[in-house]
N, C-alpha and C positions, 0 to 999 in steps of 0.2 A: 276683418272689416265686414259690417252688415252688406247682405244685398240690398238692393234701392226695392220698397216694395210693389211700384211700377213694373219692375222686369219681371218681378216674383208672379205676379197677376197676370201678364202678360204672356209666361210661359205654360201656365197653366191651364192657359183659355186657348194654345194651340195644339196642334193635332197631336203634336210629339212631346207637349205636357199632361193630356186627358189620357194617352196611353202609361204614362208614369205613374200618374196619378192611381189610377184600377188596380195596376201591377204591385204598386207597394202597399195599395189596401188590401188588396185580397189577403197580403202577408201578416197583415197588424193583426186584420181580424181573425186570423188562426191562432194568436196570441192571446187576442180580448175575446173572444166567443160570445162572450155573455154580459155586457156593463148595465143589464136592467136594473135601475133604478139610483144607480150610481154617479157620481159627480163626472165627470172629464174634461181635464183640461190640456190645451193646447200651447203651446210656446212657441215663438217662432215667427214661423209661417207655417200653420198646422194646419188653416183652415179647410182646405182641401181635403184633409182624412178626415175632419170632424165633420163631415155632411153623414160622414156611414153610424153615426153615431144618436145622431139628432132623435132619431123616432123611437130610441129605445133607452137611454140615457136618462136618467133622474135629473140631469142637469149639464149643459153644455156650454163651454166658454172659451175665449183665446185671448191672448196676450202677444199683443206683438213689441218688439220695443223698441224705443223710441227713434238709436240711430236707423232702423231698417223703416221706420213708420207705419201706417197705421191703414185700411181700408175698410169700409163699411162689409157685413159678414152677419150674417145670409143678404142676398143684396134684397128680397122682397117682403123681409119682416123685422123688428126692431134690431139694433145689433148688439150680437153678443162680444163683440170686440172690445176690447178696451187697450189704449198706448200707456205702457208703463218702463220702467226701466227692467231690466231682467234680473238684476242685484237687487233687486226689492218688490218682491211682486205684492201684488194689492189686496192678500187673502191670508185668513188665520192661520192658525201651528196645526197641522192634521186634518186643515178641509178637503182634501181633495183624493178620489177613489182610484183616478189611473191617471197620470200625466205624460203626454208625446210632446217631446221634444225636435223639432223637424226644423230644418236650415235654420239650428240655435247652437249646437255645439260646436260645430268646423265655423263659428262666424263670430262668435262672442271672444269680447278683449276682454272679457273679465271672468272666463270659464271655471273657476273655481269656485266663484260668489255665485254665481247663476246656479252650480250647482247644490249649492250650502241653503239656497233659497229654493229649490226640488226637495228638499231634503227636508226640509223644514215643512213644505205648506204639505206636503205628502202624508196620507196615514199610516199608521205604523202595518195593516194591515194589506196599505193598498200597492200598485206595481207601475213603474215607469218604463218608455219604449224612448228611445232616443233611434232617431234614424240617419245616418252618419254617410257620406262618401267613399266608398271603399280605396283604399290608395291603390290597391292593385286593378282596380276595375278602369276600362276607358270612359266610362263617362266625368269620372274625377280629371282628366284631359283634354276634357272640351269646354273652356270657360266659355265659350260665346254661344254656345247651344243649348246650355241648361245652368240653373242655380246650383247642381251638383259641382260641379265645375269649380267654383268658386267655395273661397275658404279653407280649410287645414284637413285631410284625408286622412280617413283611419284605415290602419289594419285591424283586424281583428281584436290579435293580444295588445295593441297600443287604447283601444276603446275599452278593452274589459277592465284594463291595469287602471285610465282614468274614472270608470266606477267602483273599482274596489277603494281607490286612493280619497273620492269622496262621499263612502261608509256604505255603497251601494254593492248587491248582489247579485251578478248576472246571474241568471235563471232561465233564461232560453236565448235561442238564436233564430231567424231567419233571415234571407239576403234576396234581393229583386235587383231588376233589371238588367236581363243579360241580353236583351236588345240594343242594338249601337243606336247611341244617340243621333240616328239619320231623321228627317224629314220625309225620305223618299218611302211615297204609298208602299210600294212592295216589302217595306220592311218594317213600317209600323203593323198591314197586317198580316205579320207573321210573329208578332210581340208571342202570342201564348204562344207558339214553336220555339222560337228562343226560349223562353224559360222553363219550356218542359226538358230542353238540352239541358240547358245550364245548372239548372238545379240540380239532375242525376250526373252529369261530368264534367262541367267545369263550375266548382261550389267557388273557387279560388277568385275570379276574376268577375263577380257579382259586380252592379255598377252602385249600389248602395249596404250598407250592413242594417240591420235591424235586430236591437237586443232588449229585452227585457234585462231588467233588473225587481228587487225589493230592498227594503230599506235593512242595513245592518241594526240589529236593534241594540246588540251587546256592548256599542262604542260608546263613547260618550257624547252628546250633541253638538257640534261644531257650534263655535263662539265665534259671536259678527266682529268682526275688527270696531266696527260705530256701533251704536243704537241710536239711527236717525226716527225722526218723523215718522211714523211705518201706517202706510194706508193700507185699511181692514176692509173685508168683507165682510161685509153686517151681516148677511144670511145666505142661505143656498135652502130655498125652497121647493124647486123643482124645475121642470123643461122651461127655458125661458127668463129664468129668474133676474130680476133686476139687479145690477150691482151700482152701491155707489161707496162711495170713497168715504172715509172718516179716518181723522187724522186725532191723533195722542194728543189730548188737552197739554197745556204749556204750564207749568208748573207756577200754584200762583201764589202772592205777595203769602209769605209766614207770618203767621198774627204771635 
């Protein structure tokens, strides 16, 4: 079940969200290093890693979908947001350069389709980060603290086995948050302390997993169960870029 995107928003804008927040960017962007001039999209509830993104990005965009809803993003410039379902996202076969997936895998009822649609709008060249709940970590036991909390927790080998199984290749690894999801000042700053522990000796008990993958290219294309209605991305031009929806003409009268 989706988060409510209220509580999502809500935890982000507190102290013991804004420290999550840093912590699991610093990790991406040891991943992504370099996305100048490249598309990035977000899934989820991403928008919060996609600000590190914005000034160096060819193109920047998110999708939130529908049961978790929808909130305007950047709040001071037009938004790049768009509500869509996660089983059919709104863009071509190959448009997109690196896709983050963030509170969309532990929370989607339809994780398979969701990922057949990663799969799909993904370049054959480009790389995706899913960032996942660790089941062994405490912050996957704290539903009422954090979005981590909530939703289906991964190990390790139970997240790589679900990218291999939809035609994906992990190809790195990093893990954040080995600060307990507390409130109390003394322990948010000491956030970088915890994770300079954590990461040299206890890698096990990380409060999130962070994986790259790329796309298997030798399989064959996964095949949609339907071929609905499918809403396109007309262009990706660059920082900013407008999206609007077009839907597949209806097949008309045979002469």
């Amino acid at each position: 079940m989706w988060s409510d995107v209220i509580d999502l928003s809500e935890f982000y804008r507190s102290r013991l969200g804004q420290v999550a927040r840093r912590l699991i960017t610093r990790r991406i962007r040891q991943l992504w290093p370099n996305v100048r001039g490249l598309s990035v999209l977000g899934v989820g509830y991403a928008t919060p890693y996609l600000r590190a993104f914005r000034e160096e990005a060819g193109c920047v965009m998110a999708v939130m979908p529908a049961p978790q809803g929808v909130v305007h993003w950047p709040e001071s410039d037009p938004s790049l947001v768009c509500l869509s379902e996660e089983t059919d996202l709104p863009f071509s076969d190959l448009s997109v350069d690196r896709l983050l997936l963030v509170h969309a895998v532990e929370n989607s009822e339809n994780l398979r389709a969701m990922m057949r649609e990663a799969w799909r709008v993904l370049s054959d060249s480009g790389r995706l980060i899913v960032v996942v709940p660790n089941r062994r970590g405490i912050w996957a036991r704290f539903e009422q603290r954090s979005p981590f909390g909530h939703g289906h927790p991964y190990s390790q080998g139970q997240i790589k086995r679900l990218l291999r199984d939809c035609l994906f290749a992990p190809t790195a690894q990093e893990r954040a948050l080995f600060v307990p999801p507390s409130r109390k000042r003394i322990v948010l700053q000491s956030a970088y302390a915890f994770e300079r522990a954590g990461n040299r000796w206890f890698q096990a008990i990380s409060g999130v997993l962070i994986i790259e993958a790329s796309k298997q290219l030798y399989a064959a294309t996964p095949v949609r169960a339907k071929a609905p209605a499918r809403r396109r991305l007309v262009a990706i031009t660059g920082r900013g870029a407008s999206m609007r929806n077009e839907r597949r003409p209806k097949d008309g009268p045979k002469t």
